[in-house]
Backbone as CSV, one residue per row, in Angstrom:
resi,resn,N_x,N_y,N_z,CA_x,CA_y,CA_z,C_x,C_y,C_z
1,UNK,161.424,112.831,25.575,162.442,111.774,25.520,162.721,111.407,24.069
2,UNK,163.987,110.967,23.847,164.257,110.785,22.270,163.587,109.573,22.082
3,UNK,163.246,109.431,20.641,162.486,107.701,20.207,163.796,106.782,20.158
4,UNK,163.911,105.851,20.810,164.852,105.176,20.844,164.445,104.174,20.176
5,UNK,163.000,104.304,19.570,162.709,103.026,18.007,162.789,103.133,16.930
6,UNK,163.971,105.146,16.587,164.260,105.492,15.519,165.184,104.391,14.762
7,UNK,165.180,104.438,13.091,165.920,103.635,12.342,167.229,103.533,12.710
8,UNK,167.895,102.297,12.578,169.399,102.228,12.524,170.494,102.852,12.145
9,UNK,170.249,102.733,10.558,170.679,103.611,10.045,171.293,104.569,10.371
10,UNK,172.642,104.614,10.427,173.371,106.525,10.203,174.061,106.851,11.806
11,UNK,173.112,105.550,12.928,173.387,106.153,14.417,174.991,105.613,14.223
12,UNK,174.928,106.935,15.667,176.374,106.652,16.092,176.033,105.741,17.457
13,UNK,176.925,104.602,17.212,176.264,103.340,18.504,176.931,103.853,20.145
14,UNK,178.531,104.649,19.994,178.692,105.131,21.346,177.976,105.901,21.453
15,UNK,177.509,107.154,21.122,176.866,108.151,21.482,175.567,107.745,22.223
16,UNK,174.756,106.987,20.998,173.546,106.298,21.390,173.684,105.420,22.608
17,UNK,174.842,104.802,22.827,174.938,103.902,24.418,174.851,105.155,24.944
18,UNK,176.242,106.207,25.448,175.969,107.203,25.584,174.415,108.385,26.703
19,UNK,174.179,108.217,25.900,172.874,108.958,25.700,171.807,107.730,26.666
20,UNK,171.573,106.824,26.365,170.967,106.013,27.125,171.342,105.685,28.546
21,UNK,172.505,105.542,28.605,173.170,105.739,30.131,172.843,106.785,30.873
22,UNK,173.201,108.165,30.467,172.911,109.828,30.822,170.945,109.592,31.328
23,UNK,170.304,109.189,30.562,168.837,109.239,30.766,168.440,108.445,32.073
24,UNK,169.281,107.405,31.677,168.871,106.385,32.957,169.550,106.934,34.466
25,UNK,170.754,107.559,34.178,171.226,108.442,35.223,170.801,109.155,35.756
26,UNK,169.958,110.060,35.278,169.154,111.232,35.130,168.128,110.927,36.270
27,UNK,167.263,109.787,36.031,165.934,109.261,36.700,166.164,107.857,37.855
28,UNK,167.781,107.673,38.180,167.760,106.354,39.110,168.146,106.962,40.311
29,UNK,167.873,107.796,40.686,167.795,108.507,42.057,169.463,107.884,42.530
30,UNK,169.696,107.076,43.616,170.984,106.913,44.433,171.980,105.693,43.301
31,UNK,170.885,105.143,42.566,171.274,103.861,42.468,172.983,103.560,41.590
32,UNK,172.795,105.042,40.996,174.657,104.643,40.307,175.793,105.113,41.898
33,UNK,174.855,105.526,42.680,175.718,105.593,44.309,176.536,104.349,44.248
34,UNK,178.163,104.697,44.566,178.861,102.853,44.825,178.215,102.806,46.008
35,UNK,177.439,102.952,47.343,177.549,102.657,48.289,175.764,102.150,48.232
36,UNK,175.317,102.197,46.930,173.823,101.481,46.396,174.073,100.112,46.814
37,UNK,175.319,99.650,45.862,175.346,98.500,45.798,175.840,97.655,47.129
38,UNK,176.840,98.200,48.013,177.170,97.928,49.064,176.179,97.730,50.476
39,UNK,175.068,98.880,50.091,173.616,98.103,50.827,172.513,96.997,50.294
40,UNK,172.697,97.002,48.663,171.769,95.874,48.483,172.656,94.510,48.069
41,UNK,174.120,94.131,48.552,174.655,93.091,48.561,174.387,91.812,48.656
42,UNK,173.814,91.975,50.062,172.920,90.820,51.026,171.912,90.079,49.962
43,UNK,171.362,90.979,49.512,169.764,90.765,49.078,170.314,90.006,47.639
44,UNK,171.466,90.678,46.789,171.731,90.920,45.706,172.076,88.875,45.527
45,UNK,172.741,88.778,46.609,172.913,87.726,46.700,172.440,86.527,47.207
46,UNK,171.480,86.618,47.977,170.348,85.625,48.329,169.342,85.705,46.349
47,UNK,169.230,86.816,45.666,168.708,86.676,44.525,169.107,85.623,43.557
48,UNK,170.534,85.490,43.420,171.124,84.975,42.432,171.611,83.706,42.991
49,UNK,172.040,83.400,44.450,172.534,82.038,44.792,171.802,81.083,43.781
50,UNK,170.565,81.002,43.743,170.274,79.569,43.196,169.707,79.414,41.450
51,UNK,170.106,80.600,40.914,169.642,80.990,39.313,170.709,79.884,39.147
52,UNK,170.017,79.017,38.040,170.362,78.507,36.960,171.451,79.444,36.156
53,UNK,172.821,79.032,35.624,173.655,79.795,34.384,174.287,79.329,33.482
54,UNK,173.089,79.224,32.665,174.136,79.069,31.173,174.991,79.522,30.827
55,UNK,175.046,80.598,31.687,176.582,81.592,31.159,177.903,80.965,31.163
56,UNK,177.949,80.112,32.301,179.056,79.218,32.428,178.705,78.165,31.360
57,UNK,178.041,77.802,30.713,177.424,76.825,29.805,178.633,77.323,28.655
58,UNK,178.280,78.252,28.194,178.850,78.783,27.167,180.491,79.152,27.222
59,UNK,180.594,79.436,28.599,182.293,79.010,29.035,183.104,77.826,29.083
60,UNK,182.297,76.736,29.425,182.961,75.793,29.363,184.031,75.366,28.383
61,UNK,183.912,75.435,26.888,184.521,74.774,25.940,186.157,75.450,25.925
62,UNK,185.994,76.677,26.709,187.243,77.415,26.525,188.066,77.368,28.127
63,UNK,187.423,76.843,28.975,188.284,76.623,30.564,189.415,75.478,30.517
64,UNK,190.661,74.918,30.909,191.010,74.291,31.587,191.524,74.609,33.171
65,UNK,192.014,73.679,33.825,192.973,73.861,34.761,193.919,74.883,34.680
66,UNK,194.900,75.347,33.768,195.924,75.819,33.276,195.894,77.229,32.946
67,UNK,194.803,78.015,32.848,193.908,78.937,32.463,194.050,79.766,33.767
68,UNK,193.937,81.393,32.839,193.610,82.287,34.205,191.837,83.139,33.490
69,UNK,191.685,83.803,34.345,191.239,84.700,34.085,190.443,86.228,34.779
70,UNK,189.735,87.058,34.130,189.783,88.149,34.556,188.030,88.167,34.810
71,UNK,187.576,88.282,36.183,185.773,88.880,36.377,185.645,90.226,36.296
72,UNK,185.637,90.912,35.549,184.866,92.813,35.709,183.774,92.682,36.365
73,UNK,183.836,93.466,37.162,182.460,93.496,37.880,181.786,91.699,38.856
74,UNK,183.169,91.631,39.454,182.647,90.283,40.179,181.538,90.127,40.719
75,UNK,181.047,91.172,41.754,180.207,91.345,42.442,180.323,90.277,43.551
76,UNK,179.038,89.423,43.954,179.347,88.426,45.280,179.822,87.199,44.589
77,UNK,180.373,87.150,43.720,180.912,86.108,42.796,180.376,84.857,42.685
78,UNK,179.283,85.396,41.670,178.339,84.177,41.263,179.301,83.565,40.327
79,UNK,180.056,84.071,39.326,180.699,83.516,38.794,182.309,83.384,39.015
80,UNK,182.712,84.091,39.620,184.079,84.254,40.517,184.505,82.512,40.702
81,UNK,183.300,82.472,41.469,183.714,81.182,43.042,183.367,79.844,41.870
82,UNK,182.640,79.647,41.452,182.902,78.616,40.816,183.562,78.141,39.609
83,UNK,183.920,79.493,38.900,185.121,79.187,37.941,186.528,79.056,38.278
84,UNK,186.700,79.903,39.633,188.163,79.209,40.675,188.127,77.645,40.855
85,UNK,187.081,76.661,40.542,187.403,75.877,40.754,187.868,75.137,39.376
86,UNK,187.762,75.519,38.439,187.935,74.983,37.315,189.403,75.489,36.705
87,UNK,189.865,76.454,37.377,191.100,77.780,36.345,191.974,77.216,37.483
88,UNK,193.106,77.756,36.479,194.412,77.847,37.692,194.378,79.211,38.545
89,UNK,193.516,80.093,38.195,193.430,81.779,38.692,192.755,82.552,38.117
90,UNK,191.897,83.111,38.885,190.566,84.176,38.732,191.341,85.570,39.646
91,UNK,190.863,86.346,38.535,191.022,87.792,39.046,189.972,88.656,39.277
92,UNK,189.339,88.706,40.574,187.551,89.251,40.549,187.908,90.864,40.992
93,UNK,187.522,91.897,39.959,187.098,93.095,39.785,186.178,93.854,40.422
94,UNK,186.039,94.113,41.765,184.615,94.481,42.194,185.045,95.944,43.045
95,UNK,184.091,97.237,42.775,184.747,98.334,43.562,183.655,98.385,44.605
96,UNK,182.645,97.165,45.069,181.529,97.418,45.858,182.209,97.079,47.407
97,UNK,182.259,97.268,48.312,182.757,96.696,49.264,181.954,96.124,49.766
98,UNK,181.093,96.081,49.678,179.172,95.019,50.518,179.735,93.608,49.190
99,UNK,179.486,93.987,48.090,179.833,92.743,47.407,181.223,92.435,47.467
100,UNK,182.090,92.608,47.654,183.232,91.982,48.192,183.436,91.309,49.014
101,UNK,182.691,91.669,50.346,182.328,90.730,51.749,181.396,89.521,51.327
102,UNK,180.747,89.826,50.229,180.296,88.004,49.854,181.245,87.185,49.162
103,UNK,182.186,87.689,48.631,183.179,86.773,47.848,183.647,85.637,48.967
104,UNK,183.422,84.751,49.030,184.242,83.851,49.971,185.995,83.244,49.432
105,UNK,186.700,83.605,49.966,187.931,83.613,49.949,188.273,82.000,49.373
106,UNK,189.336,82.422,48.586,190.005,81.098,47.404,191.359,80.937,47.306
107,UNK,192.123,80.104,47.265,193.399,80.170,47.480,194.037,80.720,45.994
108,UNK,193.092,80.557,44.974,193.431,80.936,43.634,192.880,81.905,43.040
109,UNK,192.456,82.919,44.051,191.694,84.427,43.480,192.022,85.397,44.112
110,UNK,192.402,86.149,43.400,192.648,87.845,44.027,191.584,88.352,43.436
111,UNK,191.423,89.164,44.734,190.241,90.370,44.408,190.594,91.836,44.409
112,UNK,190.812,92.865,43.458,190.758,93.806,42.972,189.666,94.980,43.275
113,UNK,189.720,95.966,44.628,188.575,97.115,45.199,189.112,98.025,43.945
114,UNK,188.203,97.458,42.814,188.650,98.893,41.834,187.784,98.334,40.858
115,UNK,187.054,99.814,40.491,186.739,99.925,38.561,187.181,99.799,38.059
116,UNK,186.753,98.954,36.764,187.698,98.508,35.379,188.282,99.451,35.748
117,UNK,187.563,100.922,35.226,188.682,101.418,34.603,189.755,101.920,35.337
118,UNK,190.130,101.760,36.252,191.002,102.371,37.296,191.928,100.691,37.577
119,UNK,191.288,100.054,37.357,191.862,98.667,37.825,193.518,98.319,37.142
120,UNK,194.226,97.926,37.874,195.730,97.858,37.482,195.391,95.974,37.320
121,UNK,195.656,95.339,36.603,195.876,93.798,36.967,196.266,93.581,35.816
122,UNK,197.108,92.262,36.042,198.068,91.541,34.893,196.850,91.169,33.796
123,UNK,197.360,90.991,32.487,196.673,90.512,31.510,196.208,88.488,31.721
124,UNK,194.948,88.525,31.365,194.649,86.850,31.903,194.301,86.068,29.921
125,UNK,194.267,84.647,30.156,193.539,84.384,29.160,191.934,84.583,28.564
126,UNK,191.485,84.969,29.889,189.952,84.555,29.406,189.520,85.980,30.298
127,UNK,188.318,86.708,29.671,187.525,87.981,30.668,186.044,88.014,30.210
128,UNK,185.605,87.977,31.202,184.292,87.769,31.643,183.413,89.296,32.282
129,UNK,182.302,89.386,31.578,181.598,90.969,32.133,180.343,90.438,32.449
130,UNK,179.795,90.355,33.118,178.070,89.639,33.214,177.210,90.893,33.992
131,UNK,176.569,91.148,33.315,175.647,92.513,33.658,176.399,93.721,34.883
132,UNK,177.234,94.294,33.618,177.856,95.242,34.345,177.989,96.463,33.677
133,UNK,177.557,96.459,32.094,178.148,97.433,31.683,177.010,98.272,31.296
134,UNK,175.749,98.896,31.944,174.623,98.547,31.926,175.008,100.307,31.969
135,UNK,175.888,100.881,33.511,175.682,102.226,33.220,177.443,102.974,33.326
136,UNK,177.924,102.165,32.361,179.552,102.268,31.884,179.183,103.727,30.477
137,UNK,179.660,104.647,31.102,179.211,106.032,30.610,180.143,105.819,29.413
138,UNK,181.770,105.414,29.255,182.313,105.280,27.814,182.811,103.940,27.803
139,UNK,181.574,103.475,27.185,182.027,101.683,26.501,183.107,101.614,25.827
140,UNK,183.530,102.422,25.035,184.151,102.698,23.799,186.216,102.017,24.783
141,UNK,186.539,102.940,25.463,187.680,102.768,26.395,187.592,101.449,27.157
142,UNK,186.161,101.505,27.650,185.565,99.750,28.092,186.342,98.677,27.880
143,UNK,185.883,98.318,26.676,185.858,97.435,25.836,187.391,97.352,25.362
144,UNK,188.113,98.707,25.033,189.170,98.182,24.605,190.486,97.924,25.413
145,UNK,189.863,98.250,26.763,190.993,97.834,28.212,190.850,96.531,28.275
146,UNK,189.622,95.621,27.899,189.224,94.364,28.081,190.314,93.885,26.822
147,UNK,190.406,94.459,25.640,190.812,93.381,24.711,192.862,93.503,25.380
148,UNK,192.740,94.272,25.721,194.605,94.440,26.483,194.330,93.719,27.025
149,UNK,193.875,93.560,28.005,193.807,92.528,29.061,194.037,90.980,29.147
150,UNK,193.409,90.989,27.330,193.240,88.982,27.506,193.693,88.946,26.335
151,UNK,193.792,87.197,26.632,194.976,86.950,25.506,193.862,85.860,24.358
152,UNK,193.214,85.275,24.957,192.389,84.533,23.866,191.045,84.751,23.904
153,UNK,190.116,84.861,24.989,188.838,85.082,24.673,187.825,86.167,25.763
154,UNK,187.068,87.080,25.505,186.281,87.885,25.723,184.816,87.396,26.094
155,UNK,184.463,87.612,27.175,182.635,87.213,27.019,181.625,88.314,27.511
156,UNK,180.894,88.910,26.782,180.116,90.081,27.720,178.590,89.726,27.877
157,UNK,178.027,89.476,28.454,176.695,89.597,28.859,175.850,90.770,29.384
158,UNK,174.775,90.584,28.761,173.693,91.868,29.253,172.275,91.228,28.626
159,UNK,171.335,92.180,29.254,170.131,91.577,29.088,169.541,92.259,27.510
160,UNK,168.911,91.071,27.292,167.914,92.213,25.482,166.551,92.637,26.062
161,UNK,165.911,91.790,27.280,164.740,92.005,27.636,164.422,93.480,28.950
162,UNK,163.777,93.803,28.975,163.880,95.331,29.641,163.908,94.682,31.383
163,UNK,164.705,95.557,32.006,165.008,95.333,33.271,163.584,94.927,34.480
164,UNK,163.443,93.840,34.803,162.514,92.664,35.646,162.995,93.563,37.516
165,UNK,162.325,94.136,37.740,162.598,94.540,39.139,161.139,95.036,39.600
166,UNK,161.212,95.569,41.082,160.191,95.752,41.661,160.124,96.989,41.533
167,UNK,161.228,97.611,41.597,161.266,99.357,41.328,160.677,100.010,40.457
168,UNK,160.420,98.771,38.721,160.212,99.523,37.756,158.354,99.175,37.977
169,UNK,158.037,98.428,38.655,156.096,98.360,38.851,156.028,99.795,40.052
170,UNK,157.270,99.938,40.907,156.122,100.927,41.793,156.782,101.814,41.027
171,UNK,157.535,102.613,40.153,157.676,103.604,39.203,156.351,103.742,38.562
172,UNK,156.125,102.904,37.943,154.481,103.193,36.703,153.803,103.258,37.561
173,UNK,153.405,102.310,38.797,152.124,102.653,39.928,151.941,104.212,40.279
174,UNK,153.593,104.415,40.540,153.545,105.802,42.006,153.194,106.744,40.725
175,UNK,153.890,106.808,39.854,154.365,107.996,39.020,153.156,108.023,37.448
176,UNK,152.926,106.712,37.377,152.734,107.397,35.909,153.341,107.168,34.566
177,UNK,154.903,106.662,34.776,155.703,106.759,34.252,156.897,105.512,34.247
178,UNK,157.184,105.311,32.365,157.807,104.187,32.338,159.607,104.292,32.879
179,UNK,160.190,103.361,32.979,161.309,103.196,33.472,162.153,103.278,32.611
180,UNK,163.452,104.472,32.334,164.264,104.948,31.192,164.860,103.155,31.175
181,UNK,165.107,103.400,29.751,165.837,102.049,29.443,167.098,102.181,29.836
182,UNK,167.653,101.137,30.079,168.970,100.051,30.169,169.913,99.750,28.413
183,UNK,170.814,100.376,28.341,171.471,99.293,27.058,170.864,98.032,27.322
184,UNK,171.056,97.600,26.294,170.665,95.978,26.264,171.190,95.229,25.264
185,UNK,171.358,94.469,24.766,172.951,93.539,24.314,172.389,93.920,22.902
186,UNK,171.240,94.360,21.936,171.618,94.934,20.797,172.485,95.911,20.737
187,UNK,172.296,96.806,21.398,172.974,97.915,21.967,174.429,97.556,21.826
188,UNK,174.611,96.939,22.675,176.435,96.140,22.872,176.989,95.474,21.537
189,UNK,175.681,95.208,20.813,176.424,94.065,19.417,176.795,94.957,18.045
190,UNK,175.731,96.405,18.314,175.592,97.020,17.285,177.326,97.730,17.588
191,UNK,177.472,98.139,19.024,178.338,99.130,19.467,179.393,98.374,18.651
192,UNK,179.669,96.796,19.123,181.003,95.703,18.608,181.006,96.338,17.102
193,UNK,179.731,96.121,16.544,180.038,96.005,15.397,180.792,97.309,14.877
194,UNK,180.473,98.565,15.651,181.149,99.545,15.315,182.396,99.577,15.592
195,UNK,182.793,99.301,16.723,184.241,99.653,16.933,185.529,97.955,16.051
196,UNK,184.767,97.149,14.902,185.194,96.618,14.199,185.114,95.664,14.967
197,UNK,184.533,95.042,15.791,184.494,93.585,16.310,183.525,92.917,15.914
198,UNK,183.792,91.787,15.557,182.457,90.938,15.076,182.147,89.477,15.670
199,UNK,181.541,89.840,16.845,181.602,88.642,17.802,180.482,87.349,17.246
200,UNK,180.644,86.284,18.215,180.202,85.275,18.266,179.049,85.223,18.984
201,UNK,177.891,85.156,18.773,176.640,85.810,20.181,175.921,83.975,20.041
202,UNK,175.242,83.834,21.709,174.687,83.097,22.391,173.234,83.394,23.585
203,UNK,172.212,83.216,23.321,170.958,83.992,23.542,170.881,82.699,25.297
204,UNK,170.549,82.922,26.318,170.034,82.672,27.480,168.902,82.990,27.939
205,UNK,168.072,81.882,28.706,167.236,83.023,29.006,166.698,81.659,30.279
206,UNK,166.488,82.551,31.428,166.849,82.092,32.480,165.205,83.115,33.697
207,UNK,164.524,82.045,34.676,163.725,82.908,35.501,164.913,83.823,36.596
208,UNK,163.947,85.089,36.674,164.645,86.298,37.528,163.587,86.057,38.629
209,UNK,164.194,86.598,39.957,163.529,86.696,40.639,164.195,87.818,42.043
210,UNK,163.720,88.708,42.712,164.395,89.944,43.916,163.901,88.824,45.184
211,UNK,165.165,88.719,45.924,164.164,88.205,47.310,165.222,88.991,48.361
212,UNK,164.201,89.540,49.507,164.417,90.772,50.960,164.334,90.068,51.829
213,UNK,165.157,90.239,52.940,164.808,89.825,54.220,163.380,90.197,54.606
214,UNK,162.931,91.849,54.224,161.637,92.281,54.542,161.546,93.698,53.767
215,UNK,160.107,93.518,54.260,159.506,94.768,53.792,160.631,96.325,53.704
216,UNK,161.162,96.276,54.638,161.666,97.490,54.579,163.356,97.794,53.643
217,UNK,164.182,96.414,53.452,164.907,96.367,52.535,164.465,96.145,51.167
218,UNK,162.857,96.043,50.895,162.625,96.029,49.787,162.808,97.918,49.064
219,UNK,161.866,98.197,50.544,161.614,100.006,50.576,163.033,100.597,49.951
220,UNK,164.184,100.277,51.089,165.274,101.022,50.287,166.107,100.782,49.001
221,UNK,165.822,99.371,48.454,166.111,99.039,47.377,165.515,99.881,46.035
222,UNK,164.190,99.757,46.713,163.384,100.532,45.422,163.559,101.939,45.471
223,UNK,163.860,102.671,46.738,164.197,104.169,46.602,164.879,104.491,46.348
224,UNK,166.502,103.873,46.020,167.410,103.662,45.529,167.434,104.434,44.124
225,UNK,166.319,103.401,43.576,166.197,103.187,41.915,165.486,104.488,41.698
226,UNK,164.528,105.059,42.382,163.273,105.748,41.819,163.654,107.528,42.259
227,UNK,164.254,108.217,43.646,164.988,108.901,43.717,163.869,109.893,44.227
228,UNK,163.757,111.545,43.594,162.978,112.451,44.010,161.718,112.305,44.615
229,UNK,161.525,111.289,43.566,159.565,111.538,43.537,159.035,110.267,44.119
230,UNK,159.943,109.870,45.191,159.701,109.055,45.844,158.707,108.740,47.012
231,UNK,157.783,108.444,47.095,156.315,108.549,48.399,156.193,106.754,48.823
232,UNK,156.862,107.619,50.010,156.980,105.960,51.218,155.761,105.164,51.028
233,UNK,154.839,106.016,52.113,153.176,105.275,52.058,152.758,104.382,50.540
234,UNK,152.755,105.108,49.424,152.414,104.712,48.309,153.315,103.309,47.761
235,UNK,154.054,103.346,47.588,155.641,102.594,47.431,155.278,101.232,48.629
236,UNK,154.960,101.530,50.334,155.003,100.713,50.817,153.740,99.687,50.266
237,UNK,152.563,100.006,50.289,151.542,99.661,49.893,152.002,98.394,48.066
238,UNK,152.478,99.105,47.323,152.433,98.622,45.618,153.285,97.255,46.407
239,UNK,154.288,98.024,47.566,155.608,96.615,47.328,154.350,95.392,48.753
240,UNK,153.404,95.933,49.286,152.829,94.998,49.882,152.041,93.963,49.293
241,UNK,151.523,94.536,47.900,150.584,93.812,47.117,151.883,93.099,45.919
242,UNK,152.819,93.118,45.879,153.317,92.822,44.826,154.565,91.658,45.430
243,UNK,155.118,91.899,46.622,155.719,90.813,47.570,155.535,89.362,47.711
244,UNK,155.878,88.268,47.673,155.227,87.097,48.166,156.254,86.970,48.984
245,UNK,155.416,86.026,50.224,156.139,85.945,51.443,156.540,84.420,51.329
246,UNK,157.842,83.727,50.908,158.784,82.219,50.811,159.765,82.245,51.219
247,UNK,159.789,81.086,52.450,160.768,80.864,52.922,161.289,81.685,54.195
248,UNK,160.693,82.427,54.596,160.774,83.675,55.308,161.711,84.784,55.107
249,UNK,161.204,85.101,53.344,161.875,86.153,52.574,160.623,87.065,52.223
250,UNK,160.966,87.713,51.222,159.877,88.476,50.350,160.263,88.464,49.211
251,UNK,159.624,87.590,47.870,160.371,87.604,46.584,159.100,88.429,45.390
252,UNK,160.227,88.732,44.620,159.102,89.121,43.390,159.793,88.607,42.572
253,UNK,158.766,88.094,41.389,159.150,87.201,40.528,158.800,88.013,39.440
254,UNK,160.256,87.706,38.624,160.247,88.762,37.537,160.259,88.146,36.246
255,UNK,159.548,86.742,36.255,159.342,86.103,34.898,160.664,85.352,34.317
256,UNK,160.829,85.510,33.092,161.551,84.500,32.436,162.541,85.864,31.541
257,UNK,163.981,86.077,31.662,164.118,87.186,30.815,164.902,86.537,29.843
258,UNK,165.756,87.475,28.649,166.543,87.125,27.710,167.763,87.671,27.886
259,UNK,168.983,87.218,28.201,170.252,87.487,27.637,170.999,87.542,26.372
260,UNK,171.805,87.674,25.606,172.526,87.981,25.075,174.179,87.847,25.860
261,UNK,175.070,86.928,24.727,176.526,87.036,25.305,177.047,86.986,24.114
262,UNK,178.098,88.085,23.849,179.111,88.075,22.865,179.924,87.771,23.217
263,UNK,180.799,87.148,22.278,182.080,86.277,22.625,183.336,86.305,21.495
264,UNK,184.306,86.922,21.781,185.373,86.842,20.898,186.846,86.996,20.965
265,UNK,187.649,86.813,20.070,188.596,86.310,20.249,189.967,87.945,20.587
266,UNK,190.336,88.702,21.282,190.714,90.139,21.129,191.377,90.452,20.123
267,UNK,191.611,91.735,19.495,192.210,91.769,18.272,193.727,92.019,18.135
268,UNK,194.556,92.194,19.824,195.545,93.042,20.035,196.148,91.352,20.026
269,UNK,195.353,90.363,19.943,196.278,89.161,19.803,196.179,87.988,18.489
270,UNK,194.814,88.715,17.762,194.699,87.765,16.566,195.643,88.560,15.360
């Protein structure tokens, strides 16, 4: 595997996103499957209902009434549904159809069954990415469909701290072996800085936590992630000892992580 704690210096930051995407591709068995996400919806969203988000913290100063804007990657619209209440119009981006069926319907949101990059929608004031661009193979086109898109401000989020899941303990248990990295918002700031953007960054950091109806949606969640070298028995066992049973769920608690959000103003309008 390449040292990805080689010096700064000299890299090329798409390539290097790049390249980190391809690896993680390489070793996540189903999980860049669209129809991954469309089975772990349910779950995806009993996870996040009750997280704390600063993310909207850091939105606030730039929302009114009067305001539209654009979600990439809505998903069950953690942030969708409650910034419709603040905007005159949200445009939520989601090509999952499991996370689409959680969006609960708004008189001031259209929802969009499409990838950015395929996505047709009017240009908004404000666009929003919150852990999506994690295995976006060319950031480079990414990023600059986002700055067409909006007219005053940009926000991207991703994590700096290495990905908090259950998949990546029964990976080292079953296998042996650590879990290919994730970009992670240096990654994203170094990339800005390359393609001449020089954003505004805001650090979060917020408890994670996975919670399953049961044992066995934990199973396919994690086989999802882990792919070939996958062994049920073994896997069932790590996720039995590693499960807590609240509420009549199964959660694993994945500590306290760090975000990263860049924020800036697009250049196709300054």
């Amino acid at each position: 595997m390449q040292d990805t704690s080689r010096r700064t210096a000299g890299i090329n930051w798409a390539e290097h996103w790049k390249w980190l995407v391809a690896e993680r591709t390489a070793a996540a068995g189903s999980h860049g499957d669209s129809s991954y996400w469309d089975r772990r919806a349910p779950s995806y969203a009993r996870s996040t209902r009750t997280r704390a988000d600063e993310f909207l913290d850091v939105l606030t100063p730039y929302l009114s009434p009067r305001k539209t804007l654009i979600d990439v990657g809505a998903g069950a619209g953690r942030h969708a549904l409650p910034l419709a209440e603040k905007l005159e119009w949200v445009t939520a981006v989601e090509p999952s159809e499991g996370m689409r069926a959680q969006l609960s319907p708004r008189d001031n949101m259209t929802v969009v069954a499409s990838t950015w990059e395929d996505a047709a929608v009017a240009p908004a004031d404000l666009l929003i990415c919150s852990h999506v661009m994690y295995g976006v193979e060319e950031p480079v086109p990414f990023i600059a469909k986002m700055e067409r898109s909006t007219r005053e401000r940009i926000f991207l989020m991703l994590r700096e701290a290495p990905l908090q899941h259950p998949a990546v303990v029964v990976r080292e248990r079953m296998l042996g072996v650590n879990e290919p990295r994730l970009p992670r918002f240096t990654d994203l700031f170094m990339l800005l800085i390359e393609m001449g953007i020089a954003p505004d960054v805001n650090f979060i950091s917020y408890p994670i936590s996975q919670r399953y109806a049961g044992i066995d949606e934990a199973l396919a969640d994690c086989r999802a992630m882990i792919g070939t070298y996958w062994e049920e028995p073994k896997a069932r066992a790590i996720l039995t000892e590693l499960l807590v049973e609240e509420g009549g769920e199964l959660v694993f608690d994945g500590g306290v992580t760090l975000a990263g959000i860049a924020h800036w103003q697009p250049r196709t309008t300054s």
